[in-house]
N, C-alpha and C positions, 0 to 999 in steps of 0.2 A: 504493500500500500504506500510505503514512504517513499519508494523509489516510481511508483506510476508518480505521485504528488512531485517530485523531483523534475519529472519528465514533462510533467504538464506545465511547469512555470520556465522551465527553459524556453518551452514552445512560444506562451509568452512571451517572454522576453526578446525572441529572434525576430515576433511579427510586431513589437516594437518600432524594432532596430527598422525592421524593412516599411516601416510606413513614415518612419523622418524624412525631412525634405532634405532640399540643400540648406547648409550653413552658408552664412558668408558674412564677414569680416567688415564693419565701420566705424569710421570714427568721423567726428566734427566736433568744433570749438566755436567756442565768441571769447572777444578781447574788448573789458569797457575801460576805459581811463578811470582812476579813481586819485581824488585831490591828496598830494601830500601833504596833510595839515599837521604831522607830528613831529616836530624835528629832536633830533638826538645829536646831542654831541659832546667831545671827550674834549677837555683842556687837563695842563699837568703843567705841575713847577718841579724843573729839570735845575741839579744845581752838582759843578765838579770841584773834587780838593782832596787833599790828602788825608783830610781826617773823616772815616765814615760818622761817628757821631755829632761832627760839628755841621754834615751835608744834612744830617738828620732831623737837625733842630732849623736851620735856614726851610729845607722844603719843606717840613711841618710845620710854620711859621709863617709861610705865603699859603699851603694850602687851609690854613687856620683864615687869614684876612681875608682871602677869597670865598669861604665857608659864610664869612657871615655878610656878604653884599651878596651873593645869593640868597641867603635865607631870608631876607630883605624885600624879595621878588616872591609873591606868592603864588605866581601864574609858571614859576620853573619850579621843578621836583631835582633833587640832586642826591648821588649817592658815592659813595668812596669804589675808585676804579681802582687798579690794579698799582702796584707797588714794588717796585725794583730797586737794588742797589749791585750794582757789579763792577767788577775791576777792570782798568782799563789797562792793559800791558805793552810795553813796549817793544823794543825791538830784540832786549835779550831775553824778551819772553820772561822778565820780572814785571811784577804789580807798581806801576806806574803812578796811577792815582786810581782815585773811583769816581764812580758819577751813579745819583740816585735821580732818580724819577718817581713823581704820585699822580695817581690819575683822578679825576671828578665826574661826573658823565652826567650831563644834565639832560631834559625833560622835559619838553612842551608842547601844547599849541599856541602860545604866541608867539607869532616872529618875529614881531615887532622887538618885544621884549626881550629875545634870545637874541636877537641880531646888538640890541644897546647893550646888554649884558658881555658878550665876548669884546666890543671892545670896551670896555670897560675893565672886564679881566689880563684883556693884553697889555692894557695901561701896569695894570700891578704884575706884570716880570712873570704873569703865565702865558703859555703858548694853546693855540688850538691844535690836536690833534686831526682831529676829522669832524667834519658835521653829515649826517644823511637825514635826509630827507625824506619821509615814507605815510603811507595813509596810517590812520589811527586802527588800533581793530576795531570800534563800530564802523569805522570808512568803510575798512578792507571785509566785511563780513556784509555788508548791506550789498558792494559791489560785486564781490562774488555769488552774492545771492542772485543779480540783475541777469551776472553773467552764466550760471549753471543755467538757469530758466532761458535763457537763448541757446545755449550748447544743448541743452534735451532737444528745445522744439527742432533745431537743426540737423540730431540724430535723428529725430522721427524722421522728419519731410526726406530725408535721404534713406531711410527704409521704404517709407513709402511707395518713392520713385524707384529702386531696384523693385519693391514688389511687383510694380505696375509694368515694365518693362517685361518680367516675366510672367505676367498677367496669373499673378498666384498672392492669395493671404499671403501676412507670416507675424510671427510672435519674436518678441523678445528672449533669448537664449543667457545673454550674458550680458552686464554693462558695469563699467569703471567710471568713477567722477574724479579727473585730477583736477586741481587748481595750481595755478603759479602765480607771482606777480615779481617783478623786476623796478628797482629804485638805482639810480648813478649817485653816488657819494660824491658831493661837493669839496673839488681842491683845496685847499685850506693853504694859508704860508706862517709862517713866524714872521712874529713881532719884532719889528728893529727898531733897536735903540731909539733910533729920532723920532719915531712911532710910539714906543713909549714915552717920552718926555714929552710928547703933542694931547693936545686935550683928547679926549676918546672920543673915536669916531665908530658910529655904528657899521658894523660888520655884513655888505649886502648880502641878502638871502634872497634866491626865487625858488618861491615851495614847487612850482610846476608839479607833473603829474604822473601816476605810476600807471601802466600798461597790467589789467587784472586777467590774466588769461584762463576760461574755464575748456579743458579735453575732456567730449565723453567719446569713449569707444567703445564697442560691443561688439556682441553679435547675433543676427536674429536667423531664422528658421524661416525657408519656402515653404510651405504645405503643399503635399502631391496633390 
């Protein structure tokens, strides 16, 4: 009996296999701009000399003055970045001097306010590392939303069209939802000297716009 009950779902199972259509393989995307209203960027007070504890208390001492003309700014968020002290060697391959570095990384949507704030910061003997530019996650999560909902209807109408072409239904088999989005980090320079000793001048910023790209790819089934 177990072995007819065996024999009967194989059977099953082949007249499955043999009433599947063709498979076939699509994908389509949409790309919407989405505003970069959030900017991010690193400043640090870099300072060299022979005694590491005396490099210690100089760049804890600018990133202290700096600490509190940001907190001053209720519209920038700010958090302790990264932190280096390493030896700088010379040519017989002895310890030379050293040089420390502190990092800050600020926080916003204003750019106004970010853009007065770094020069402001340059004025007091820190450098910008980098600024990027990028949508907020409510930005990036509203725009990818815009964008999935154009990448589906675009999988569809492209199923549809090979349906119709082979004048046959078909169903959905398989489907992937990537998202990507792309931001270019803004060049940045150091502060020089005559820069510093000039009144502070605001640092231009154009938030311009990031490219949200939604891929769906699948695959759907002809019906015989």
């Amino acid at each position: 009996m177990k072995k007819k009950s065996l024999t009967l779902l194989a059977a099953a199972l082949l007249s499955l296999g043999a009433q599947a259509g063709p498979l076939v393989d699509l994908s389509a995307n949409a790309s919407l701009p989405a505003a970069n209203d959030l900017i991010v960027a690193t400043v640090y007070a870099e300072a060299s000399g022979n005694n590491p504890a005396d490099l210690a208390r100089k760049v804890n001492q600018d990133i202290g003055e700096a600490l509190k003309l940001i907190k001053s700014k209720s519209s920038i968020s700010a958090k302790s970045g990264q932190q280096h002290t390493y030896p700088v060697y010379g040519q017989n391959q002895k310890v030379e001097n050293w040089r420390m570095r502190s990092e800050i990384m600020l926080e916003s949507k204003d750019q106004a306010g970010v853009s007065e704030l770094l020069g402001q910061l340059q004025q007091m003997r820190l450098a910008v590392g980098n600024v990027v530019q990028q949508p907020s996650p409510a930005t990036r999560r509203t725009v990818e939303d815009a964008a999935t909902r154009e990448a589906i209807a675009a999988f569809q109408g492209r199923a549809k069209l090979v349906a119709e072409v082979f004048g046959k239904p078909y169903k959905i088999k398989q489907l992937q939802i990537q998202q990507n989005g792309s931001h270019a980090p803004v060049p940045m320079f150091r502060a020089s000297k005559g820069m510093m000793a000039a009144e502070a001048a605001p640092m231009p910023i154009e938030a311009g716009e990031s490219l949200i790209t939604t891929t769906v790819s699948g695959q759907i089934e002809l019906a015989d």
